[in-house]
C-alpha positions in Angstrom: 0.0 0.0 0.0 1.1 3.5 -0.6 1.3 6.3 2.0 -0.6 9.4 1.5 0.7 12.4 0.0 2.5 14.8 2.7 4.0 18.6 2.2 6.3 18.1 5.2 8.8 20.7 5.2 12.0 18.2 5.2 15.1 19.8 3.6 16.2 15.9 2.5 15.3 17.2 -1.0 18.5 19.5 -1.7 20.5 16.0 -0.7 18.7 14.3 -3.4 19.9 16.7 -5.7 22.9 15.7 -5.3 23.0 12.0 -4.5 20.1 9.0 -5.6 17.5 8.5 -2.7 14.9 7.8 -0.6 12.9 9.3 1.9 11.5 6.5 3.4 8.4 6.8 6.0 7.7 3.9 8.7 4.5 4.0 10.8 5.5 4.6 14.3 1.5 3.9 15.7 -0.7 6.9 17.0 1.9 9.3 18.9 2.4 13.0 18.6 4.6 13.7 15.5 8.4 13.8 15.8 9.7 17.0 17.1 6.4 17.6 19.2 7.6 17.3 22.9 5.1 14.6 23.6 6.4 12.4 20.8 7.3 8.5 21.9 9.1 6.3 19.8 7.6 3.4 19.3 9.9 0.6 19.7 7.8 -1.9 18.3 8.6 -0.3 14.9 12.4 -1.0 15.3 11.7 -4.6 13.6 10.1 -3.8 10.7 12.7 -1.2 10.1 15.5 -3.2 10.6 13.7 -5.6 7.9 13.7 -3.3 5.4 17.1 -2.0 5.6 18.1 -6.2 5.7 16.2 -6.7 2.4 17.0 -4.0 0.5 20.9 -4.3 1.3 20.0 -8.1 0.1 18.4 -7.0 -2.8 21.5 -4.9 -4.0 24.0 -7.5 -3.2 25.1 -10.0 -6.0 23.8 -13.6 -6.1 26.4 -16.0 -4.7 
């Protein structure tokens, strides 16, 4: 499934310019937003992010 459209303000862009990328955006459950003082980090979502950063380093590396 695709995320919805956001116009966050993130200066990641200008790196982009210079380099290939991706922002990438993991669901973190229902907590205040990061940089709001009552944002939590939901450690839950450390899992799923390490999976994703496993496969796609998997998916880059040449077949033995």
């Amino acid at each position: 499934d695709e995320a919805p459209l956001v116009m966050g303000g993130e200066d990641f862009a200008y790196m982009l310019l210079e380099r290939p990328g991706a922002y990438i955006l993991m669901g973190n459950g229902d907590t205040a937003a990061v940089h709001h003082p009552e944002y939590n980090f939901n450690d839950a979502a450390i899992p799923a992010g390490v999976s994703f950063w496993v496969e796609l380093a998997e998916s880059r590396m040449p077949a033995a």
